[in-house]
N, C-alpha and C positions, 0 to 999 in steps of 0.2 A: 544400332540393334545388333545383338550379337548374330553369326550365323544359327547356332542350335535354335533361338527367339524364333529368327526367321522361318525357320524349317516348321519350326512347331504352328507358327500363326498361317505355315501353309497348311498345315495338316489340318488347322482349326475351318479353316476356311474351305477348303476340299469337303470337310465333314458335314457341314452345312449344304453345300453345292449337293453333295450324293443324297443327302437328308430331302431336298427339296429340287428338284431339280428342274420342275417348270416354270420356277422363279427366280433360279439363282440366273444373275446378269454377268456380263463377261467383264463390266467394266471394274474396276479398280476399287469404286467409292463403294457400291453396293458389295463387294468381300471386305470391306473395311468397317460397313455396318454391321454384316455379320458378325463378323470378330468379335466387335466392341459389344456386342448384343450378348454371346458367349464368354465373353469376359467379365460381363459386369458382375457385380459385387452379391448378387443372389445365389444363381447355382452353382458357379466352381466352387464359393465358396464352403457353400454345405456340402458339397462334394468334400472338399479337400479336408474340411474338417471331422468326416470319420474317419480319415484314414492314416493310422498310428503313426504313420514316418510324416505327417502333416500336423501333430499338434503343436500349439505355441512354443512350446521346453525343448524342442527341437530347432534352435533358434541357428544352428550350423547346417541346416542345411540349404545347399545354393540353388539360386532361382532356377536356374535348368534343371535341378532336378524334381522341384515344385512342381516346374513347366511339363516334365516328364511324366506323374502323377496324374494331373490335369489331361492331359494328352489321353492317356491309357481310360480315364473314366469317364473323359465322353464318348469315346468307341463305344464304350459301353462292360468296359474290361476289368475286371478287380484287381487293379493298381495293386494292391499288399499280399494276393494271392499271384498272382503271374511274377512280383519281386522274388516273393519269395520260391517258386516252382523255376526261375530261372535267373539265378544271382546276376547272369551276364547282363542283366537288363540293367545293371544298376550302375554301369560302364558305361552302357551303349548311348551314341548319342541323340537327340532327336531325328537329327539330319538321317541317320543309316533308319532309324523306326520310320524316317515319312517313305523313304527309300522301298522299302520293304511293303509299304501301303502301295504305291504308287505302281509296284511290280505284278504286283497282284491284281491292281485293276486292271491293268494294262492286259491280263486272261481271262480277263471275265466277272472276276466276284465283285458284289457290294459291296456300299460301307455297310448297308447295317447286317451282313455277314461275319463281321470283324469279331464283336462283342460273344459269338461262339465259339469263332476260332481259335483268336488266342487265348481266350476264356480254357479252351480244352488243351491247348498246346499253347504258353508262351515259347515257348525255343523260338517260333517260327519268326520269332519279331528280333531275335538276334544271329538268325542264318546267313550263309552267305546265297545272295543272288545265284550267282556264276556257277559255285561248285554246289549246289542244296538245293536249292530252290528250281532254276533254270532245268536240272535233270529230269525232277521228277514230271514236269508238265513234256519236257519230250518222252519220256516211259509213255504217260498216260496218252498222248500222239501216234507213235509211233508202234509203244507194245500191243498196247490195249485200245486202239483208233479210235479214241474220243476225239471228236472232232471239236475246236477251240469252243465253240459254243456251246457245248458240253461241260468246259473245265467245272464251270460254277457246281454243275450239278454232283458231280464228280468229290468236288473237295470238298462240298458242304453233307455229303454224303458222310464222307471219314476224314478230315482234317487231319488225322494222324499222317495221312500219304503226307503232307508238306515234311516229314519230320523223320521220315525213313529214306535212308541211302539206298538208292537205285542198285549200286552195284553189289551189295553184302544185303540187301533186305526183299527189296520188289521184285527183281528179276530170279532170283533163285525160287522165292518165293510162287512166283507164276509159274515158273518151268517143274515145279515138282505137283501143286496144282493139275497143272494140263498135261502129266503122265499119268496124274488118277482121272485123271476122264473128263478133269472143268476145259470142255475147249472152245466155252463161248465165253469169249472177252467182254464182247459187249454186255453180257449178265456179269460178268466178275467186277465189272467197272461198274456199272449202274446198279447192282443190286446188292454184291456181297461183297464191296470191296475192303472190306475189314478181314476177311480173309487175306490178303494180300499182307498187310502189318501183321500179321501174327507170325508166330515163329514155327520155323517147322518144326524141330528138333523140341521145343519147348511146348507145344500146341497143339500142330497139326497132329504128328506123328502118336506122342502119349493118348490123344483121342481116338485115333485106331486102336491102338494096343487096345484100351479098354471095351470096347465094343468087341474088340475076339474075347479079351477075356471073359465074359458074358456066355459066349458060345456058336458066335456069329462066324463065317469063316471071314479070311482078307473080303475076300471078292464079294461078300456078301456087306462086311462094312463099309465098304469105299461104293457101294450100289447106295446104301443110306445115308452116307453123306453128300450123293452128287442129286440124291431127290430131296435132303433137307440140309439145306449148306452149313444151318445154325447149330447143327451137332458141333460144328465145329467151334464154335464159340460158347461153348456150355461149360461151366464146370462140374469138374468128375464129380466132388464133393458137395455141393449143393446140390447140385440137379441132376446127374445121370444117377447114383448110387442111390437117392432117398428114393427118386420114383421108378426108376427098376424094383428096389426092394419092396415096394407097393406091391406093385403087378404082380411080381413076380408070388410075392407071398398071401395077399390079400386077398388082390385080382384072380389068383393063379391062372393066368396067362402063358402063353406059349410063343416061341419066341418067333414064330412064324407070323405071328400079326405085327410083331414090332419089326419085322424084315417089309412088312407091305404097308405099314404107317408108324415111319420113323421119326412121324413129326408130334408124336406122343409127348416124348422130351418138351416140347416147346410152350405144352400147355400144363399150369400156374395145377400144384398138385395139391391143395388147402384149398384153392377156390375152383375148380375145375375137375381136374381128375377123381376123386374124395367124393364131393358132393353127388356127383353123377352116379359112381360107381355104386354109391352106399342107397341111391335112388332107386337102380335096378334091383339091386338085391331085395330091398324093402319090397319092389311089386313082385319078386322072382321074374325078371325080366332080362333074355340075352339078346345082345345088339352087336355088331362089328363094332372096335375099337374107334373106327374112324367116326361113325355114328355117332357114338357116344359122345365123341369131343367136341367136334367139327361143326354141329349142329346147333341154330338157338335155344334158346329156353322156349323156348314156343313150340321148333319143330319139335327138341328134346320131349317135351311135357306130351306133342300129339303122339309120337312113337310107341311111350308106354303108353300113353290109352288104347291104341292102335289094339298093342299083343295084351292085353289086357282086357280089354274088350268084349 
């Protein structure tokens, strides 16, 4: 049996063991059931056969990379979308993809974790250990004191951290963070760590700008982004500019409610923002912003009864 085989029928067998684990047996013969049980002729095979680089007319291509195929879709991964989102995969060999499994458990994550992760990010299945991977879990140690029993929660949080350079992405990134005022780690890691993979100069920064351009000062937008982190991950173009233009024109609003609920942004302006507003109006009924959003249909419905009443 070739090495990459062998790598692969550990990976197959590993996958089963994380799959079941009050069952899997340490001996030899019961991973060897498993295999064969994963092998047999029902499901890889329908597996293998939707996926284009697997049909018959592709008669050149070799068993590793079959094996490779295989591999990637019982994780749970879409073998022709992760090829294709990272050519290098189509190189790499089993042995360095079980590698890369095997590192990852080694901090914590599941197997059935996989089928999101490199579902969201294949890169991460052709990183290197040492210089890529090993970094970012000391950042998240060290920077931001996730404690190992954390990573899980951490990575499955934003998978993207496996895929950004410590020294040019995460670390600049936090340091310009935590001179606008994020100085809890432990929320930047647990709660908005997608903040951290964005770009300043491309993200962070152009979403101030436009929050002054509005008429907000500095000090006043970096106060609404450290009470609603998600300003930061909005786009200007879909979502800050339609429903500003609401508010501002429809609602005619002031900009002093969107300085004390800047989490306006965050709520759906077709299903949410619209219907509510166009609700008040209808009873001639005014409520705080916050009110109006924040609230069920239930409270929402008892409020207008309330001043109506």
């Amino acid at each position: 049996m070739t090495s990459a085989a062998t790598s692969f029928h550990s990976c197959l067998c590993f996958s089963v063991q994380k799959l079941s684990p009050s069952s899997a047996s340490p001996s030899s013969s019961s991973c060897s059931d498993q295999q064969m049980s994963l092998l047999s002729p029902t499901k890889p095979k329908s597996i293998l056969q939707k996926n284009p680089l697997y049909q018959p007319t592709h008669k050149n291509i070799s068993l590793q990379f079959k094996e490779k195929i295989l591999c990637l879709e019982i994780m749970g991964v879409d073998s022709g979308k992760a090829l294709s989102q990272n050519p290098c995969l189509h190189t790499a060999s089993l042995h360095a993809i079980h590698d890369i499994i095997t590192f990852l458990q080694s901090k914590g994550l599941y197997q059935k974790d996989f089928a999101r992760i490199f579902g969201m990010c294949p890169t991460i299945l052709t990183s290197d250990i040492r210089s890529e991977l090993n970094p970012v879990f000391n950042f998240l140690s060290k920077d931001l004191r996730v404690p190992e029993d954390y990573f899980r929660k951490v990575i499955n949080k934003c998978p993207r951290l496996l895929i950004c350079s410590v020294k040019d992405q995460l670390k600049p990134t936090l340091f310009y963070l935590q001179r606008l005022g994020f100085t809890d780690v432990h929320h930047l890691a647990y709660q908005d760590p997608i903040l951290l993979v964005s770009s300043v100069e491309n993200t962070l920064i152009p979403k101030l700008h436009y929050l002054v351009s509005l008429g907000f000062t500095r000090r006043e937008a970096v106060e609404m982004t450290l009470r609603c982190p998600g300003l930061f991950t909005f786009s200007i173009q879909n979502n800050f500019k339609p429903k500003f233009d609401y508010f501002s024109q429809e609602m005619e609003g002031e900009l002093d409610e969107l300085k004390d609920f800047p989490q306006y942004f965050a709520f759906s302006l077709d299903k949410r923002i619209k219907p509510r507003h166009i609700q008040l109006v209808d009873n001639g009924v005014s409520i705080p912003l916050s009110l109006m959003l924040k609230t069920t249909d239930e409270e929402f419905n008892h409020l207008i009864s309330q001043k109506t009443g």
